[in-house]
VOSEMAR-453601 format. One record per residue (C-alpha): x, y, z; residue number from 0. Coordinates in steps of 0.05 Angstrom, whole numbers, plus 32768, in hexadecimal, padded with zeros to 4 digits. Example, Ala and Ser with C-alpha at 12.3 -4.5 7.8 and 13.67 -1.06 7.14 Angstrom:
// residues 2
{rec {80F6; 7FA6; 809C}; 0}
{rec {8111; 7FEB; 808F}; 1}
***
This chain:
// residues 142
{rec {809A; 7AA2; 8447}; 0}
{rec {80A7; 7A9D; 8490}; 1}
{rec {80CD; 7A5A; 84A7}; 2}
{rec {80C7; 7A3E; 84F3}; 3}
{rec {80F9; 7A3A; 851B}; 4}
{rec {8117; 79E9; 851F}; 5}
{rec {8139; 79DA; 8558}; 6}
{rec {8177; 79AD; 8549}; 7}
{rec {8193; 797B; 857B}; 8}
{rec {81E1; 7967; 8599}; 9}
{rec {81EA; 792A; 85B8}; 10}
{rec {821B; 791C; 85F1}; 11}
{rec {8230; 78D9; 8613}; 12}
{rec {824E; 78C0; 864A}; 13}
{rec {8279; 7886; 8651}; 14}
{rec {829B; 786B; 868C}; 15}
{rec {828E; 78AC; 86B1}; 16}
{rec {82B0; 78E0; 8683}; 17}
{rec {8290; 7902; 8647}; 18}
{rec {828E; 78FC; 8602}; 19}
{rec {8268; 791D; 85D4}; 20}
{rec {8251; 7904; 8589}; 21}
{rec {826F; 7934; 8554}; 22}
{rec {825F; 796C; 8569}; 23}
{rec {825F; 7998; 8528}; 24}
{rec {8219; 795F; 8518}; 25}
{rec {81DC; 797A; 852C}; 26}
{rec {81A3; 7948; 852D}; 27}
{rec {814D; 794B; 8523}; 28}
{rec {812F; 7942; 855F}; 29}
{rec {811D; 78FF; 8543}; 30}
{rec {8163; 78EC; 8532}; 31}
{rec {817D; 78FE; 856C}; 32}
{rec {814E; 78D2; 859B}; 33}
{rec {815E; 789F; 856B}; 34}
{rec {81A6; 78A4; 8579}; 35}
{rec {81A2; 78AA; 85C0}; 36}
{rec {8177; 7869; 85C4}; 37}
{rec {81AD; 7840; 859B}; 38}
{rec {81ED; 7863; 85D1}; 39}
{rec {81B5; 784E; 860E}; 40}
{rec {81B6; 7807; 85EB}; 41}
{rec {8202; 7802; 85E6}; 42}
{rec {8204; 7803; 8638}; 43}
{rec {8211; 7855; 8638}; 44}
{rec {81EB; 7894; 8653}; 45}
{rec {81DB; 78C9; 8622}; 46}
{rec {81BE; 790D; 861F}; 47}
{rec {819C; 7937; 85DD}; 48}
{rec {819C; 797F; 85DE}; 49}
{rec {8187; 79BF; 85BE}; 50}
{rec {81C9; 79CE; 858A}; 51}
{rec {81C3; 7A17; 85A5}; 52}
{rec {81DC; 79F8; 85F1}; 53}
{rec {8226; 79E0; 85CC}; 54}
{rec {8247; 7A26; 85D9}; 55}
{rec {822A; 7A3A; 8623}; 56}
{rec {822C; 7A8F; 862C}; 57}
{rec {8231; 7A83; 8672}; 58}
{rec {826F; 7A6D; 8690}; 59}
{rec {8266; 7A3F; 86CC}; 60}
{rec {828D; 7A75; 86F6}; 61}
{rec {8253; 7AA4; 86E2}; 62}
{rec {821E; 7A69; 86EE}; 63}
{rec {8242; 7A65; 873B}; 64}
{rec {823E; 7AA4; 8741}; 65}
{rec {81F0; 7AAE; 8735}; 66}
{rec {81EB; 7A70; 8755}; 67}
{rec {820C; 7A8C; 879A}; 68}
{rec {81E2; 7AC2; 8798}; 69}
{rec {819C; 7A98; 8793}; 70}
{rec {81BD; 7A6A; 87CB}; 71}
{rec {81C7; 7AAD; 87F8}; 72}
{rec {817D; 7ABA; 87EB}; 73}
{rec {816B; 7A78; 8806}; 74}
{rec {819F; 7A7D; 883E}; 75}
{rec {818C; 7ABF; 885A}; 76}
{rec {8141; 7AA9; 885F}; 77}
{rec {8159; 7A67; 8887}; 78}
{rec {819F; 7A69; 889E}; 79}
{rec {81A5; 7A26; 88B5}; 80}
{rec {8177; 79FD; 8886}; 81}
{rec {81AF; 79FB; 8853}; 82}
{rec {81F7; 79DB; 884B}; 83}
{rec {8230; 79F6; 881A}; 84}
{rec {821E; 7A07; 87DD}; 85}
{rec {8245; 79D1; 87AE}; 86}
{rec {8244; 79C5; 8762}; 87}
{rec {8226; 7991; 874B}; 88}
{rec {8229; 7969; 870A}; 89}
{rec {8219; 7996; 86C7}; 90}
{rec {81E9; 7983; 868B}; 91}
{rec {81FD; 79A3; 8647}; 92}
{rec {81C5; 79D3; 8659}; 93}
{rec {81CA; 79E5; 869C}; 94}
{rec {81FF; 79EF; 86D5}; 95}
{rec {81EA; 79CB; 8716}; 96}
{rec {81F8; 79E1; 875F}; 97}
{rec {81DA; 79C1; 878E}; 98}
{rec {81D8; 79C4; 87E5}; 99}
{rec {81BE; 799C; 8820}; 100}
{rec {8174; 79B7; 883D}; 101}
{rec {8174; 7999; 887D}; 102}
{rec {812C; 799F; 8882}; 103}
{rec {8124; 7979; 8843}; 104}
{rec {8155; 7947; 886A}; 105}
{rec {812C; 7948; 88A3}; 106}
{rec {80F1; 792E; 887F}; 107}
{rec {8115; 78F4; 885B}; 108}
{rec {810E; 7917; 881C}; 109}
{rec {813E; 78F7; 87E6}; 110}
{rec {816B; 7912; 87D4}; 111}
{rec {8163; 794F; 880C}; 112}
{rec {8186; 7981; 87E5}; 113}
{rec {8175; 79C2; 87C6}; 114}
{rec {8190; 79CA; 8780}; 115}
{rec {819B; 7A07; 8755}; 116}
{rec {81A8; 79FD; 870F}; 117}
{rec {81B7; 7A3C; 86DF}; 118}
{rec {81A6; 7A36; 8698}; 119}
{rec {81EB; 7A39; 866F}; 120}
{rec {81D1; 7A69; 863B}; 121}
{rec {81A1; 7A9D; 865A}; 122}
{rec {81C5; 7A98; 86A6}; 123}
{rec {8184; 7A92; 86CA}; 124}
{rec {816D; 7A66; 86FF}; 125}
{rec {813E; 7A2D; 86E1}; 126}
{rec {80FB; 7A1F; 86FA}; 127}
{rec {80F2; 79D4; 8712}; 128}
{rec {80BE; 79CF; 86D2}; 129}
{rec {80FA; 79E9; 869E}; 130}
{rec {812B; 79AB; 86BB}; 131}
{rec {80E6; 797E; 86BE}; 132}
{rec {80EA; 799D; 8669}; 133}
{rec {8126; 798C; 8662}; 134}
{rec {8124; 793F; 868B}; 135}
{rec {80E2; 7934; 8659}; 136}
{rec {8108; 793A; 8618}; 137}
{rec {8141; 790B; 8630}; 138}
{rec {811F; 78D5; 865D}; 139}
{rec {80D9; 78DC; 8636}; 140}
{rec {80EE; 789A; 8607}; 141}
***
């Protein structure tokens, strides 16, 4: 008998600007962890679920700055002065974010009028603006 594959969930909050994560050797249904979340939104409190397989990144964020620098270069040797210093930015428990000023985005009073680069903490690659749209769905979706 072949079984699927059931993705199991951590959860992570944030209180007063640090974070805290809910015992983290409890994995959660999808369904309990949305649950849970909700009820840490309710209490005043920002929260995040996430696939159990995220808790123990491969990919150190010296790596992630590393690949990051080097898809910043790419960007910065097609248009040398459209971009600011590359900085990091704040981290999910799935990805690493580094983000820049785009002056041209700037320019055209796009908010925020940066260009971000955020490398997946398991697989070290650069996510697609759909994978971090993914990943915004399952946490702001309820």
């Amino acid at each position: 008998i072949k079984r699927g594959f059931v993705t199991m969930y951590k959860i992570i909050f944030h209180k007063n600007n640090k974070e805290y994560s809910i015992d983290l050797d409890k994995s959660y249904s999808l369904e309990e962890a949305i649950q849970n979340v909700k009820e840490i939104r309710k209490s005043g409190n920002s929260a995040e679920l996430f696939p159990e397989q995220y808790s123990i990144p491969k990919v150190t964020e010296e790596q992630a700055w590393d690949i990051a620098l080097s898809v910043y270069n790419e960007y910065h040797i097609a248009n040398p002065n459209n971009y600011g210093e590359l900085t990091i930015g704040l981290h999910t428990p799935i990805y690493y974010c580094f983000y820049c000023r785009d002056f041209e985005k700037e320019e055209e009073g796009m908010s925020p009028g940066r260009l971000f680069i955020r490398i997946d903490k398991l697989s070290g690659k650069k996510l697609s603006k759909e994978e971090i749209r993914e990943y915004d769905k399952l946490n702001y979706s309820f």
